[in-house]
C-alpha positions as CSV (number, residue, x, y, z in Angstrom):
1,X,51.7,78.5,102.6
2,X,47.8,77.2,102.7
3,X,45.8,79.1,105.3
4,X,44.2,77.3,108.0
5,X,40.5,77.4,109.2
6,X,40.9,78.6,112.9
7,X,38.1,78.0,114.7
8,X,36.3,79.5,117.1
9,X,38.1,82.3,119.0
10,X,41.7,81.5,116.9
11,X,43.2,82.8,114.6
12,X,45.6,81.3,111.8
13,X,48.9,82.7,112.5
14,X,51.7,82.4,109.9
15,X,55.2,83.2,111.7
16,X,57.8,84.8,111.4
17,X,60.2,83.9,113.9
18,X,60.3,81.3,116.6
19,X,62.1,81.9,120.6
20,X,63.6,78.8,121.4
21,X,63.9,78.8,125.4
22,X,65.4,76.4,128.6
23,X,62.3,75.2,128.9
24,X,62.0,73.9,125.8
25,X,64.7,71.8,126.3
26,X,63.6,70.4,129.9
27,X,60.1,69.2,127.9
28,X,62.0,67.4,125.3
29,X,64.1,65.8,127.3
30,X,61.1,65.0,130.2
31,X,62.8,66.7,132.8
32,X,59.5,69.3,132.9
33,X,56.5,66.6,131.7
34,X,54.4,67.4,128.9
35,X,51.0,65.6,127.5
36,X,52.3,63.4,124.6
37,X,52.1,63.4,121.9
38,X,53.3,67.1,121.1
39,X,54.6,70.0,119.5
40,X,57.5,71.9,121.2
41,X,57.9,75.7,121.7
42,X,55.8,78.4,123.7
43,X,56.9,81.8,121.6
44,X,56.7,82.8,118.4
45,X,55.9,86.1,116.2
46,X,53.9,86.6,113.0
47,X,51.2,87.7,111.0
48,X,47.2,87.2,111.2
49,X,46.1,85.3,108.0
50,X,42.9,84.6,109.0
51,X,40.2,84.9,112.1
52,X,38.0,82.6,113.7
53,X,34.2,83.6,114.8
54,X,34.5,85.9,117.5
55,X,37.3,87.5,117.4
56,X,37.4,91.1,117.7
57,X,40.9,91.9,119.6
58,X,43.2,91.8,116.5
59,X,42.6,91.5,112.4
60,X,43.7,90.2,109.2
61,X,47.0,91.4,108.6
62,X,48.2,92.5,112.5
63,X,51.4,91.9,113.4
64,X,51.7,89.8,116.7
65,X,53.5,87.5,119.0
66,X,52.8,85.6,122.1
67,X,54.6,84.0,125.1
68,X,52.6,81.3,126.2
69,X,50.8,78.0,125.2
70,X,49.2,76.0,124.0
71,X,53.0,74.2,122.7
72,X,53.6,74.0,119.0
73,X,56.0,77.0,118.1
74,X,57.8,75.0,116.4
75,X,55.7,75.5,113.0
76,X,56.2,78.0,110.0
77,X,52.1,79.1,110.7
78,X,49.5,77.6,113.4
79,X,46.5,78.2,115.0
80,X,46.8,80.2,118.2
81,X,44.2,81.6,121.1
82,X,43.4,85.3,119.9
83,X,43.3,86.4,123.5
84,X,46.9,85.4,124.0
85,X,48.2,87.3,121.1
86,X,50.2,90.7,121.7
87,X,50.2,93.4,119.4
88,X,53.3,94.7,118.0
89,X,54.8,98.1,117.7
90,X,56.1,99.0,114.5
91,X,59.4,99.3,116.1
92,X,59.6,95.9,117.1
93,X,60.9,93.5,114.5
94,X,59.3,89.8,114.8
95,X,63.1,88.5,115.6
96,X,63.2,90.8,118.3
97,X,59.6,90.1,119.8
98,X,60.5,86.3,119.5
99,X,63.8,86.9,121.9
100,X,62.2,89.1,124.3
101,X,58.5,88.4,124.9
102,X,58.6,84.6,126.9
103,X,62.2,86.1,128.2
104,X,60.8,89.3,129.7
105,X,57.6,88.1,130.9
106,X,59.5,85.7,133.1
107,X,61.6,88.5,134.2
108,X,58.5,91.0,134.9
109,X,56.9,88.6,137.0
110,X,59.9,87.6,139.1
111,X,61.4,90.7,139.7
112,X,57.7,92.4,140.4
113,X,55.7,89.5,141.9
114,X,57.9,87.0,143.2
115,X,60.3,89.1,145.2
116,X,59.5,93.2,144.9
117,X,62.7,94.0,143.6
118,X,63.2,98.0,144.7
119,X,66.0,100.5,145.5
120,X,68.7,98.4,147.7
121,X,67.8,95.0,146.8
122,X,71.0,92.3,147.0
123,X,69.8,89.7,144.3
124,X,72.5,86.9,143.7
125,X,71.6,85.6,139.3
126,X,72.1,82.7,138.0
127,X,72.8,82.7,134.1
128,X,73.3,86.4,133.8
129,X,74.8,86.1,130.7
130,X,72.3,84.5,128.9
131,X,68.8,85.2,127.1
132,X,66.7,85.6,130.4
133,X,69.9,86.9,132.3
134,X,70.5,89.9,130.4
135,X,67.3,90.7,130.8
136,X,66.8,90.4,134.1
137,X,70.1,92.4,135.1
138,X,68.7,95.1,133.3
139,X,65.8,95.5,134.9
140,X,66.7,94.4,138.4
141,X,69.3,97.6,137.8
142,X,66.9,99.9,136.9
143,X,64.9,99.0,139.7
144,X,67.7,100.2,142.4
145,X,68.8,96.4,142.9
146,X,72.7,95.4,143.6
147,X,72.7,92.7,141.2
148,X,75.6,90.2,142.0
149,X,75.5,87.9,138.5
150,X,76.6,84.0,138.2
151,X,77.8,82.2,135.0
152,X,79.1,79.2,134.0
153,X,82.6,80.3,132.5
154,X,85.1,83.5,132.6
155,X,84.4,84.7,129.2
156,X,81.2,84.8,130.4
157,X,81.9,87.9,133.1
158,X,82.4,90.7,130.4
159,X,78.6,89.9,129.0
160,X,77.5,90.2,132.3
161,X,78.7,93.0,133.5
162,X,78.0,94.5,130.3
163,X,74.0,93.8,131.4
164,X,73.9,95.3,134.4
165,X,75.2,93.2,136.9
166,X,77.7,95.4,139.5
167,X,79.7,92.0,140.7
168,X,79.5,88.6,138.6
169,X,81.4,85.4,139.7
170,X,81.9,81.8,137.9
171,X,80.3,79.7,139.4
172,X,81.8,77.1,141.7
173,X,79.2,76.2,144.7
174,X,82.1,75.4,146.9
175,X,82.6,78.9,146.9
176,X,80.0,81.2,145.5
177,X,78.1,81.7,149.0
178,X,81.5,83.1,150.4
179,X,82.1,85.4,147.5
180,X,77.9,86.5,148.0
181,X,78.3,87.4,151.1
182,X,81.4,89.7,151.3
183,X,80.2,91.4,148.2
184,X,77.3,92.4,150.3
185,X,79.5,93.0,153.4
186,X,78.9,89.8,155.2
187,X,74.7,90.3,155.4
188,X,74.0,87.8,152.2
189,X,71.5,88.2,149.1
190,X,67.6,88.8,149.8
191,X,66.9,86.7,147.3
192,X,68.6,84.6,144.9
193,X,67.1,83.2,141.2
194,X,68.1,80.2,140.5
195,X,67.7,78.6,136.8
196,X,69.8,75.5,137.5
197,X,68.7,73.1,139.6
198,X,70.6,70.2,141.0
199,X,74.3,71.5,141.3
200,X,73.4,74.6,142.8
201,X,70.7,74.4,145.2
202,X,72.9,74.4,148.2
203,X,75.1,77.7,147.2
204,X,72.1,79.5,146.7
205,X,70.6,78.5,150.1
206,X,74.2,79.6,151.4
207,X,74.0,82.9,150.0
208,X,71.1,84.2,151.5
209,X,70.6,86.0,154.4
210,X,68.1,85.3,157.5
211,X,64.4,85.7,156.2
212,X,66.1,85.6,152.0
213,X,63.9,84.2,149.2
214,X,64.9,81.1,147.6
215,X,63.5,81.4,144.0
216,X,64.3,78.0,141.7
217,X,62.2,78.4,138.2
218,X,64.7,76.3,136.3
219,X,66.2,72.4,136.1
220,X,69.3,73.1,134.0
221,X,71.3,70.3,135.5
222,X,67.9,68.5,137.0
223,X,65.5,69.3,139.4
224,X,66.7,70.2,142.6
225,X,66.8,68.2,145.2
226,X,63.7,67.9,147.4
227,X,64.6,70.7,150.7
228,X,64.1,69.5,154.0
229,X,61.4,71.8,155.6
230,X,64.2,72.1,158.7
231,X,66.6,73.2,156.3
232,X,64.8,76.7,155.6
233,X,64.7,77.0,159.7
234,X,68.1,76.4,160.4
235,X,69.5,78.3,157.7
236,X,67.6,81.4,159.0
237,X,64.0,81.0,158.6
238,X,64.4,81.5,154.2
239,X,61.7,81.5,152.2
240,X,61.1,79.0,149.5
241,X,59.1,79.0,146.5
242,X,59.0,77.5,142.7
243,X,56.8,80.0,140.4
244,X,56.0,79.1,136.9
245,X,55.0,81.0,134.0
246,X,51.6,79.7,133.4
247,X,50.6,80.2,136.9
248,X,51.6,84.5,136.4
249,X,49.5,84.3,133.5
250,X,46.7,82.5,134.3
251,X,43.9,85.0,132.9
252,X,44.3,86.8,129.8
253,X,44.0,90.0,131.5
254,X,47.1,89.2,133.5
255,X,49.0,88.0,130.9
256,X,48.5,90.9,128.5
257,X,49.5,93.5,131.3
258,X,52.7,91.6,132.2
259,X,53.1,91.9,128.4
260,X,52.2,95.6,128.1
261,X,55.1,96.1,130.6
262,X,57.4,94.2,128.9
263,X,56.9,96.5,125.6
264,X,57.0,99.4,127.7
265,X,60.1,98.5,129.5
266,X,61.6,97.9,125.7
267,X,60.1,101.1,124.5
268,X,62.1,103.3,127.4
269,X,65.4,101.4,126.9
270,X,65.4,99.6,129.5
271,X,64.9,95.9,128.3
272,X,67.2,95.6,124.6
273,X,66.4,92.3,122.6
274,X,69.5,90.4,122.0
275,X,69.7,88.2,119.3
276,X,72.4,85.7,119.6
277,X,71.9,83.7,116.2
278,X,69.3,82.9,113.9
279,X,68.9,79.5,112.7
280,X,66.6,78.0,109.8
281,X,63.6,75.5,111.7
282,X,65.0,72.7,109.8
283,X,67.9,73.3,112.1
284,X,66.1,73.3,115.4
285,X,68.5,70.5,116.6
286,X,71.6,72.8,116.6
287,X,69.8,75.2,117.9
288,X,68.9,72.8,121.3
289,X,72.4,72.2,121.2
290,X,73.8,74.9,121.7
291,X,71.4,76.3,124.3
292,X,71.8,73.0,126.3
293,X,76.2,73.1,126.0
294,X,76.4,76.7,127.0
295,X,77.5,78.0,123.8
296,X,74.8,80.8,123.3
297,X,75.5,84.1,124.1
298,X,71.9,85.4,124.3
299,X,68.3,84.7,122.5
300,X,68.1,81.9,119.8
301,X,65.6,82.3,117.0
302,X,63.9,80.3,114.9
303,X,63.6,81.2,111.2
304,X,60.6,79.2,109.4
């Protein structure tokens, strides 16, 4: 591999391992719009080769990963922002990083900025046997949250469970707001994360209760459907909102603290990195495949 010049503030970063996530798929397929043309991919994990003027946060030789843009994961080495680079513990292989970091960040901020998730919390999750599922009903459980989990298929229920959640149902939207709210004795969910979009955006509104938080971060089976500003007042004055990543990592300063918890919460045990398969970069279609058809089982990882 020939080492890049990085300019500027970069670094040359020759990777190790690739996280392939949802939202790579909703940019390839223009469901989330992207400036073309374009790389794909937002997390990856590797070495420094080589450092740009100015930098002074990490060296030569440093073992990293990131979480965020500029796109263009998708590459056995690239050049990358130094300030959006995370320092690895030793303990932390690059596979692992790759799976978690983009994963966990998402989680951090929407179980500790979106909605304060604490001691009592009723949170209805979508996906809760996947990559950012796991994750999530992990933490929301260590936080003191009843976590009620969602998923597309029975054989799903086990991995759920097996994450945290302390009541998971498959997911049919003629039903699921029923099944919400006498798992929570008839008083509904405080807030419900929603990853999917179009099929489910009416369930989830069901399943709150007066005054819950609508959280939709996803478009797995489109975007939802615009909601009527009535809607939210006749359903019991919810709450609505539609966070993103970049916005929760705006600054460098922010972004590297959600990170630091991340590695913290991964350090006590309470975040575990699971790798569902690893597949070579050439194979990168496969890999899309399967996340897109519901056949992975956890984190997907690129191998360069």
């Amino acid at each position: 591999m020939s080492t890049g010049a990085p300019g500027p503030g970069e670094v040359w970063l020759a990777q190790a391992a690739i996280g392939v996530n949802p939202l790579d798929v909703s940019q390839r397929k223009g469901a989330v719009r992207i400036a073309l043309p374009s790389g794909l991919g937002l997390e990856g994990a590797g070495t420094v080769a080589a450092i740009g003027a100015g930098v002074t946060n990490v060296a030569v030789g440093d073992r990293v990963a990131y979480a965020t843009g500029p796109l263009g994961a998708y590459a056995s080495a690239r050049r990358f922002p130094a300030d959006r680079l995370v320092k690895l513990p030793q303990a932390l292989s690059f596979d692992d990083a790759a799976a978690v970091l983009f994963k966990g960040i998402t989680a951090q901020y929407l179980l500790k900025t979106t909605c304060a998730v604490g001691p009592g919390t009723r949170i209805v999750l979508y996906g809760a046997a996947g990559g950012l599922g796991q994750i999530m009903a992990a933490w929301a459980r260590h936080l003191g949250a009843f976590v009620i989990g969602v998923v597309s298929k029975a054989e799903s229920v086990e991995r759920a469970r097996a994450a945290g959640c302390h009541e998971v149902f498959v997911f049919d939207p003629a039903t699921l707001a029923a099944q919400v709210k006498q798992a929570t004795e008839g008083q509904g969910a405080d807030v419900v994360y929603d990853p999917i979009g179009r099929v489910s955006l009416e369930a989830s509104l069901d399943s709150l209760r007066p005054r819950g938080l609508f959280v939709s971060f996803g478009a797995l089976s489109g975007a939802p459907a615009p909601i009527d500003m009535g809607t939210l007042n006749a359903k019991g004055s919810l709450f609505a909102t539609r966070p993103s990543l970049a916005a929760h990592t705006a600054t460098a300063a922010e972004y590297q603290e959600r990170a630091r918890d991340v590695l913290d919460a991964i350090a006590a045990g309470i975040v575990r990195p699971q790798v569902w398969r690893r597949y070579p970069l050439a194979e990168v279609a496969q890999a899309h495949s399967d996340l897109e058809q519901g056949r992975s089982q956890g984190a997907i990882v690129l191998v360069p």
